[in-house]
N, C-alpha and C positions, 0 to 999 in steps of 0.2 A: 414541471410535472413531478408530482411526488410518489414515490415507492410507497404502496399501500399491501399490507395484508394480503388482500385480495389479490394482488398482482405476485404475492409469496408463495401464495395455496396454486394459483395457476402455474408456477414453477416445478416447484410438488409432484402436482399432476402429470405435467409433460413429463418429467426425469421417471415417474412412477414408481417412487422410493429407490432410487439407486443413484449414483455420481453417475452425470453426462459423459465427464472426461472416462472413466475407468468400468463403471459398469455394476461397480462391487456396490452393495446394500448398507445402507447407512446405520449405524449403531453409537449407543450412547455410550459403550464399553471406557470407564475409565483407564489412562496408560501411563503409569508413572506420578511422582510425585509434583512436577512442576506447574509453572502457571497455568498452559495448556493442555489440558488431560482430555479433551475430548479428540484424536486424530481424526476415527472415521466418522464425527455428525457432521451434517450437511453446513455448507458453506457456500454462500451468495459469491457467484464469480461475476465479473462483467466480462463479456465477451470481445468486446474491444474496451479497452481500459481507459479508452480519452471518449468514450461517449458515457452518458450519465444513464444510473439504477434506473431503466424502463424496461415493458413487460418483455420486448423484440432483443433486448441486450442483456441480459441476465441468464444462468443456467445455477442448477444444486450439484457440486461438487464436493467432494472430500474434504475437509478442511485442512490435512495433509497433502491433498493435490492444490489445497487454494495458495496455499502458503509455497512451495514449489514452485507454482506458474508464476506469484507475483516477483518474483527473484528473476526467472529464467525464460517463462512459456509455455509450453505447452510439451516441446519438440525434447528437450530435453530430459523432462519428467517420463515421458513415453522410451525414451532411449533407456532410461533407467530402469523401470517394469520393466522392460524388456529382458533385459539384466538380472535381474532378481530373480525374475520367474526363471529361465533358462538354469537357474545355478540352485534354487530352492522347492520348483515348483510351486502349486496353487494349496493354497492354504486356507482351512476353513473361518468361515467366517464367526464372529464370536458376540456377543450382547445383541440385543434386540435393538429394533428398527423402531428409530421415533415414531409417531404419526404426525400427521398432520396441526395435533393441537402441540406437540411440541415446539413448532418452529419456531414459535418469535421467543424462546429461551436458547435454541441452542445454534439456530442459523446466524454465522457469524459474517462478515464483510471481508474485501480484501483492505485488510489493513498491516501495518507495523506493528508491532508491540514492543513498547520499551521498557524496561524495568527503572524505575523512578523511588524518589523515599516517598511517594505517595502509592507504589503499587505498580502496578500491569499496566501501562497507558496505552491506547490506542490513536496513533496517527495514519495521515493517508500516506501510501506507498509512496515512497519520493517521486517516481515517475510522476504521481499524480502531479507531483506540485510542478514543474519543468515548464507548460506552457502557463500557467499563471505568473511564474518567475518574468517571463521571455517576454507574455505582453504586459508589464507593468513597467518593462527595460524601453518597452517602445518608445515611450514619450520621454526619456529621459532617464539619465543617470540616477543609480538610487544608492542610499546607502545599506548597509546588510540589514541593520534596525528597521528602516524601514520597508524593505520589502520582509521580512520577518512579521511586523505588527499587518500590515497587509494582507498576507498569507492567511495570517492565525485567524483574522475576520470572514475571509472566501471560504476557509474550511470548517468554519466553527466553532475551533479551538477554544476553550471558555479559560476565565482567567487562572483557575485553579490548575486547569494542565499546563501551564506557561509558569504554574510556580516551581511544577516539581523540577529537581534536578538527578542528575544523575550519579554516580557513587563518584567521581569524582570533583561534585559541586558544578557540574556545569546545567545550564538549563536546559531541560532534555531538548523540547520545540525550538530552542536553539540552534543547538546541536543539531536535530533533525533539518532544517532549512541548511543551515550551515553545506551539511553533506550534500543536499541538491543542489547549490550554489559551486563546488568541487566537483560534482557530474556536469554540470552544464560549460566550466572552462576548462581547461587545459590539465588541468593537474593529475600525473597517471595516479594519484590515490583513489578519486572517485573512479564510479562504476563508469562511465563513459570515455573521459575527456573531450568532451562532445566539440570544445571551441565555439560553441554560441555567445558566451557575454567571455568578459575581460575585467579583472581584478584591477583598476588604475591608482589605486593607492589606499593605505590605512588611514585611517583620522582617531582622533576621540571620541569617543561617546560621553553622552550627558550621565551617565552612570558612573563613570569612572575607569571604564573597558575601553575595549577598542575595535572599529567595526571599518568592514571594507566598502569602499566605493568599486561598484559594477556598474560596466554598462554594455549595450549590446554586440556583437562583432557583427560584419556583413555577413556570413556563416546563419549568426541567430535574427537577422533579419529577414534573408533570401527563406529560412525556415518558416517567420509567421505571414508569409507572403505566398507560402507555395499552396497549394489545393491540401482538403485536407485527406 
């Protein structure tokens, strides 16, 4: 099923120009000089993040609460407002409220954004990638290349963002898998250390690098096994 326009403008509607999560009115108010200068325009949330962009899963939020919840959730961002407000009070609100024909320019996704020598790039939240990782482990050991080339094809990834790299030459979509691969085992760097797969050794790559062999732990089995 594909996210269409119409399924956008019906988003719209239900929110009735305001963020679901927060309340506050959407505005195009530029803030700062960096890549993302739009805080308060609306932003495409999914409501459960492991079900796909349909009309029942979707909500318009901040694009400052979009980016918050994909980090944290929900619980935390609200503990914070909470916070803010208490210490600064309500503060008015500033630029005008897109309409409707604005959205398919400024309604953005829950995404990454990486800085690249090609620019801004936009990946899926590592979470996203976790059970893609997990059943490709199913059938077998893989090595990081190729669950990496994998990946890049389920998500869409076109070959121009798989070129850039990052300021210190590494390939960003690399890099981005990389860190999902460090949440899904053991290693207290990533955000988890969730213990589902297991790093069983480096090899060579056909490039000249070098890439790990993964494969699943009972952990990340009993996980694509359980109800969802």
């Amino acid at each position: 099923m594909v996210y269409s326009m119409a399924d956008l403008i019906h988003a719209w509607q239900a929110c009735g120009g305001s963020c679901a999560v927060s309340g506050l009115p959407f505005s195009l108010e530029v803030v700062g000089n960096g890549q993302t200068k739009r805080p308060f325009a609306p932003s495409l949330d999914r409501i459960d993040r492991h079900k796909p962009y349909q009309r029942d899963n979707v909500q318009l939020v901040l694009s400052i609460a979009n980016f918050a919840m994909n980090a944290w959730g929900a619980g935390p961002l609200i503990t914070l407002s909470d916070g803010v407000y208490r210490r600064h009070g309500k503060q008015p609100a500033k630029g005008r409220a897109p309409s409707d024909g604005d959205l398919d320019n400024v309604a953005t996704i829950d995404v990454e954004l990486v800085e690249t020598d090609l620019g801004t790039l936009s990946f899926p939240p590592r979470p996203d990638l976790y059970k893609a990782i997990l059943e490709m482990l199913e059938a077998g050991c893989k090595s990081s290349r190729k669950i990496e080339d994998t990946i890049a094809k389920r998500f869409h990834i076109t070959a121009t963002a798989r070129k850039a790299v990052l300021k210190n030459n590494c390939p960003a979509w690399r890099n981005h898998v990389a860190w999902a691969l460090v949440d899904l085992g053991t290693h207290k760097g990533g955000r988890g250390g969730m213990g589902k797969i297991e790093r069983l050794r480096g090899e060579p790559a056909g490039d000249g690098g070098s890439m790990g062999i993964y494969c699943l732990t009972e952990k990340g089995r009993a996980d694509l096994q359980s109800p969802p």
